[in-house]
N, C-alpha and C positions, 0 to 999 in steps of 0.2 A: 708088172712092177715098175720100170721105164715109166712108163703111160703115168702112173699112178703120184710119181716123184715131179714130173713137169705139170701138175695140172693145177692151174692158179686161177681156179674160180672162182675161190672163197677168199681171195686176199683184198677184195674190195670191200668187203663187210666185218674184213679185221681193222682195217682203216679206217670205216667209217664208225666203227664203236669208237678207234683209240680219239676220232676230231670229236666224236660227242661229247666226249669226257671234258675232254679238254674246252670244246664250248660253254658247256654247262659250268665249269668252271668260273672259266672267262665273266659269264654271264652273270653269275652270282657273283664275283666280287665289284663287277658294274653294281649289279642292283644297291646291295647292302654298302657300297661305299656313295652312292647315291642317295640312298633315305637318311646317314648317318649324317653327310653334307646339310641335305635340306632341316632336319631336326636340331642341327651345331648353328646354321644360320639363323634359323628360326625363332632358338633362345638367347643367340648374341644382338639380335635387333631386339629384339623385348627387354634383352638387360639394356642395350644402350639409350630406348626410350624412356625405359624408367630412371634410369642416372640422370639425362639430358632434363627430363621432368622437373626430376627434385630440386636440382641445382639452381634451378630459376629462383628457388624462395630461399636461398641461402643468403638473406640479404643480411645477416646479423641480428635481426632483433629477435625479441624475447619469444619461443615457439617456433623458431624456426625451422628446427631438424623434426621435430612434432607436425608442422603442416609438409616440410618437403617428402619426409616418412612416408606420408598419406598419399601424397600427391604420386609418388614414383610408383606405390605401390597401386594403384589404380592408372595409371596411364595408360596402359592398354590391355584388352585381354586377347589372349591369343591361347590358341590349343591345336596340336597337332594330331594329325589323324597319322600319325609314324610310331610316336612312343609306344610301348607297349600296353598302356591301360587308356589311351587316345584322350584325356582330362587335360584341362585347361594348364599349362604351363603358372609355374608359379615361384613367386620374388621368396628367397627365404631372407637370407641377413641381408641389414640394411647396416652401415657404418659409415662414420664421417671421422674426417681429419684436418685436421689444421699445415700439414704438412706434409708432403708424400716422400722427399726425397732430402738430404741421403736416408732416411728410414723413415716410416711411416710414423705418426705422432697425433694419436686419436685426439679429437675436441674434447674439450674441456668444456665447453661454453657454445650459448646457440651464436656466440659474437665469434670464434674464430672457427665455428664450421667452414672451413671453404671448398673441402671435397668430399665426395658425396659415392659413397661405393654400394653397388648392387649387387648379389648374388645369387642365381636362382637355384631353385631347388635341382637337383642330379635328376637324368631321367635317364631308363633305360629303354634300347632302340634292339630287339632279336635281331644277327644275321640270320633270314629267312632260307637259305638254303645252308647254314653252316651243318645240320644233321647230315642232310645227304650227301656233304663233303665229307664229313667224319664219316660215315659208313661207308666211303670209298677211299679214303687213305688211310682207313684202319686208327684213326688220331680221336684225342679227346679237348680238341680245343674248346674254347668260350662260346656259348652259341649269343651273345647279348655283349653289348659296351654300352657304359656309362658317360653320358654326357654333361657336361657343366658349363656354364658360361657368367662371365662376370664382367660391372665396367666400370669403370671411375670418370665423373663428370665434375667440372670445377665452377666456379663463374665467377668471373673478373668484368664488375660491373663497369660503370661508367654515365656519367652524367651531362647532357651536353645544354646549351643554352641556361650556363649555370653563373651567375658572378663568384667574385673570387672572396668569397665568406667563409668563417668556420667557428665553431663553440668548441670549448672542451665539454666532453658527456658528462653531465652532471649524476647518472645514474651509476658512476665511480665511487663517489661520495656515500649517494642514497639510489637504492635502485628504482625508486617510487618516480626519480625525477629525469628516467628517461624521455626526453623533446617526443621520442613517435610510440609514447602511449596514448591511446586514445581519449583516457582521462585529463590527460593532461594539454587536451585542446582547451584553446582560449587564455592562456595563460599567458602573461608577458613574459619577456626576456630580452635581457640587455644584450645585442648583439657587437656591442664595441664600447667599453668603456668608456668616459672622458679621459682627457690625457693625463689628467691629476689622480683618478679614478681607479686605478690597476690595472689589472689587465687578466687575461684569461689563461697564459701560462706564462714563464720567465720570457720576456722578449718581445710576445705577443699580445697583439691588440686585435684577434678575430680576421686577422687578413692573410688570404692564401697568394703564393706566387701564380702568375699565372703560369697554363702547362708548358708554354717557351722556356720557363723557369725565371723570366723576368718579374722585377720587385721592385719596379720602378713608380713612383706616387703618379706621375702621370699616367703612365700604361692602363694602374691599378683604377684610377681615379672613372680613366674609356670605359672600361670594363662594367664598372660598376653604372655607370652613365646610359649604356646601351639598354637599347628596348629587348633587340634578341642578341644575347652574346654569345659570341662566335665559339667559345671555347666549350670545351670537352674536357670533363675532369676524369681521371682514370683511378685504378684501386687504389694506386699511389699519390700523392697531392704533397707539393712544397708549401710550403708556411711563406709570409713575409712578415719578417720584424718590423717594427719601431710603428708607430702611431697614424703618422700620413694625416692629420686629424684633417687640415683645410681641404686636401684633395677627396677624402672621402666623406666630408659631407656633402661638397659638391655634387661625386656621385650618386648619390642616395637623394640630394634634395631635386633633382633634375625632375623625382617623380611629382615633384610637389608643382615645380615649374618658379622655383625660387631663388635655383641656383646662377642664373645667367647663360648657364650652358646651353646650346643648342638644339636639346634634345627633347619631345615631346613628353607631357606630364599624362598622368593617369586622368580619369574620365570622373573620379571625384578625388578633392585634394584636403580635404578637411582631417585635420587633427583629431585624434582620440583621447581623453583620457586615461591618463596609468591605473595601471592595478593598484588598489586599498594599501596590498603589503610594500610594493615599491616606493609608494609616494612615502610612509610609514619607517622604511628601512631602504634609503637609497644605495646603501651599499651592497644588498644582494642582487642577484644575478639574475633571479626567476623568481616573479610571480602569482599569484594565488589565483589569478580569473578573476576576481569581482572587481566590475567598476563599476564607477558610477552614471548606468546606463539612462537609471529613469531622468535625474539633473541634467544629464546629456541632453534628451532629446527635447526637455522642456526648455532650454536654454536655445536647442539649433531647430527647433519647429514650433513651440510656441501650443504646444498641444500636450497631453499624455504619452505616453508609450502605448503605442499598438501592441493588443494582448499576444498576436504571434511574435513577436520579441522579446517577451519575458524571458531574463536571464540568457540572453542574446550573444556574442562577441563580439567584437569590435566588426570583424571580416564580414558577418553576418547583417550587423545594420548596414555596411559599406555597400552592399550589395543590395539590400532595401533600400536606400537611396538612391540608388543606379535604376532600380525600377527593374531587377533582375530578380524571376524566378529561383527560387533555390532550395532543396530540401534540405533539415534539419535533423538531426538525433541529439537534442541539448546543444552541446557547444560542437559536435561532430558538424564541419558542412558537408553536401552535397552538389557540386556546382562545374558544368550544370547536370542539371538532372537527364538522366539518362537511361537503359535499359539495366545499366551496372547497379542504378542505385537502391538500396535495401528498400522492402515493402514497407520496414517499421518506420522509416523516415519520415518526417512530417513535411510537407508539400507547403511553401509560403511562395504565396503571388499576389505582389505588391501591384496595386491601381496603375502607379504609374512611376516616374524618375520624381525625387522629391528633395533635388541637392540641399542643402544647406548653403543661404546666402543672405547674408548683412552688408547691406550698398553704404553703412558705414565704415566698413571696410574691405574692402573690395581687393582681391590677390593675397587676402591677409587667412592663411590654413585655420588658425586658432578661431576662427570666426565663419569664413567663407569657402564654401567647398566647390564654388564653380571652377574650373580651369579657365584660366587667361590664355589659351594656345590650343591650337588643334593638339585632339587626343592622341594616346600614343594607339600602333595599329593592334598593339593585343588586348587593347580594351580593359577592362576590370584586374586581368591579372597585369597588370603594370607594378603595383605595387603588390606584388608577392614575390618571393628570393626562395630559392632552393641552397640551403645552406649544411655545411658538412659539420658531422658531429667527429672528432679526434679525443683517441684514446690516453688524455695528454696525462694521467697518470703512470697509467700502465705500457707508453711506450717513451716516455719525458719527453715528453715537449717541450723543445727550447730553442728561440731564436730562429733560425735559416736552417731550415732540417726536411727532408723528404719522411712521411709517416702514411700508414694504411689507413683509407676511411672504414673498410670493412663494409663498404656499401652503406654504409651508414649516412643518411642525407635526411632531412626535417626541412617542409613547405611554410614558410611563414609569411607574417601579413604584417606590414611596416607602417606602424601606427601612430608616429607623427615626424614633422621635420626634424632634422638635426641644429641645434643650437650651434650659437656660437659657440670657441674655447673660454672656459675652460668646462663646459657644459656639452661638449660636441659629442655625448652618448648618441649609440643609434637604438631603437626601440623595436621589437617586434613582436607579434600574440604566432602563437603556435597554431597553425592550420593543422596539417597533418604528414606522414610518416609520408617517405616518396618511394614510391616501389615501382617495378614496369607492369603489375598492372592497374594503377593510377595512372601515374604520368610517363606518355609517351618518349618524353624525351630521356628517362630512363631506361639502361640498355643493360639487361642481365647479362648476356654475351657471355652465356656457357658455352663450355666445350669438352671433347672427352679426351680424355687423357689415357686412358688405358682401356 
């Protein structure tokens, strides 16, 4: 019996059950805290790509939250071989907000979508060993969690190598007359009153601060003078009051090469004719497209209008002149033509440069389109402006004031000198809508926020 009470040869094998256990344990909440990690990663990077996606096209115009919709919900696909039915993870609600904080504040509008929220659908991940835990602590835990992931992405655009220009959005009024529809290419628009003329809100005459927040006529005058200007406009943008007229014809005429200023002129300098409805009604603001193309060019070549010109824009013969390739959709350009540009677009490739020139008048725009001056170095677009559209209704615009562009910016084409006062209007035809993926020097610069 002695013998029987001191004999400890099975106490290695009661130990080694109790470390089994207890491994096995161990091990399983490694594992299953391991697949539920990689499954929570897996659909917080899918929700962040889809947000970061969307946000790019929250530029405010019309369809916005309809393409960034699309766009987030296809950004990537991914599928987990963890979840319990191993199928492609998937976006469920998509929401947008004008505001996140202090409380959330859904759009209203594709104009103040500014943030952009993803949610994916729940999935469930089994813990793979929770049965054989439950049948060894006698328990009835959960054998499965549910996992979710969500992300909120914003984009606080910005535009740089931008002069300090701006319109009130006329599509306040009328929605038909928003500047970046694409119908509404080719259409003139008064970008600066005359000083007699009115102006575009209380105060203002189309002229922003620069982002120093100076509103100095000279500063503004640089600015608008420069081939590439320095400045970077951000969601926010200052106004500058009062008229400036001498200084900013200056800067505008520099591209003609008529202002004295020092600064090289465009590669053609030749005057366009106004729109039918402007010359008609000088007091509105915008427009219709039709000028008088075929008079144009039998007056500045002495010939017909070439049939790929028909119903042409201003921006479009400028470029036929220049002897520059460019494709066309109607008044839509394409320029230059590129791997981006649509199949339907119609391909024009002029013989050769075919400036417009009267050696009776020679340096004279209304006549002769040669440059008196080495060109400026970005060639053709010399005379185009990246100019900001403000919500001067709906945020009143007056005077010296900081206002949101809402990403909102229109490419236009400056289509003749500026007159003296009391006639010192600035003129320009509607190119197209400026988004980053047009033009480079538009910078979506999303980011996430939750």
């Amino acid at each position: 019996m002695r013998k029987f009470f001191k004999d400890s040869s099975g106490s290695v094998s009661a130990y080694s059950a109790l470390f089994i256990v207890a491994a096995l344990g161990l091990g399983s909440f490694a594992i299953d805290y391991g697949r539920v990690t990689v499954v929570r990663t897996q659909m917080q990077n899918y929700a962040d790509a889809g947000a970061l996606a969307g946000a790019v096209y929250l530029d405010g115009r019309i369809g916005a939250r309809m393409r960034a919709e699309a766009v987030a919900r296809n950004a990537m696909a991914d599928a987990s071989g963890v979840v319990n039915d191993e199928s492609d993870l998937e976006i469920g609600d998509i929401n947008f907000y004008s505001q996140l904080s202090p409380e959330k504040v859904p759009a209203s509008s594709d104009l103040d979508a500014r943030y952009i929220e993803v949610a994916l659908e729940p999935r469930n991940v089994d813990y793979l060993f929770r049965r054989f835990l439950n049948f060894l602590s006698d328990r009835d835990e959960a054998q499965s969690t549910q996992i979710t992931a969500r992300a909120v992405a914003r984009s606080e655009p910005y535009v740089c190598n931008a002069p300090p220009m701006m319109v009130c959005d006329l599509a306040e009024v009328d929605p038909s007359m928003d500047l970046r529809f694409p119908y509404n290419a080719g259409r003139q628009v008064v970008l600066k009153e005359p000083q007699d003329g009115g102006n575009w809100a209380p105060g203002n005459f189309g002229l922003l601060a620069l982002p120093d927040g100076s509103s100095d006529a000279s500063a503004i005058e640089t600015a608008l003078a420069e081939v590439q200007p320095q400045d970077c406009y951000g969601y926010d943008v200052g106004t500058a009051p009062g008229s400036k007229t001498e200084k900013v014809k200056n800067g505008i005429n520099v591209r003609f090469g008529t202002s004295g200023l020092a600064y090289p002129p465009a590669p053609n300098v030749i005057n366009y004719p106004r729109d039918a409805a402007l010359i008609e009604n000088p007091d509105d603001k915008l427009g219709n497209g039709n000028w008088d193309i075929e008079g144009y060019w039998e007056q500045r070549h002495g010939t017909p209008l070439p049939p790929e010109l028909a119903g042409a824009t201003r921006y479009q013969v400028y470029l036929y002149e220049l002897g520059e390739e460019f494709a066309r959709d109607g008044r839509i350009t394409y320029y230059p033509v590129n791997e981006q540009t649509p199949p339907g677009a119609v391909l024009v490739s002029p013989s050769g440069a075919m400036l417009p020139e009267d050696p009776d008048h020679p340096d004279d725009p209304d006549y002769d389109g040669v440059p008196s001056a080495a060109v400026a170095s970005n060639g053709p677009a010399r005379r185009l402006m990246v100019v900001a559209q403000l919500q001067c209704i709906a945020d009143n615009v007056s005077g010296s004031g900081t206002y949101p562009t809402n990403g909102n910016y229109v490419e236009v084409f400056i289509t003749e000198t500026v007159k003296d006062p009391p006639n010192a209007a600035i003129y320009a035809e509607i190119v197209r809508p400026v988004t980053a993926q047009n033009n480079p020097e538009y910078h979506a610069n999303v980011q996430l926020v939750r």
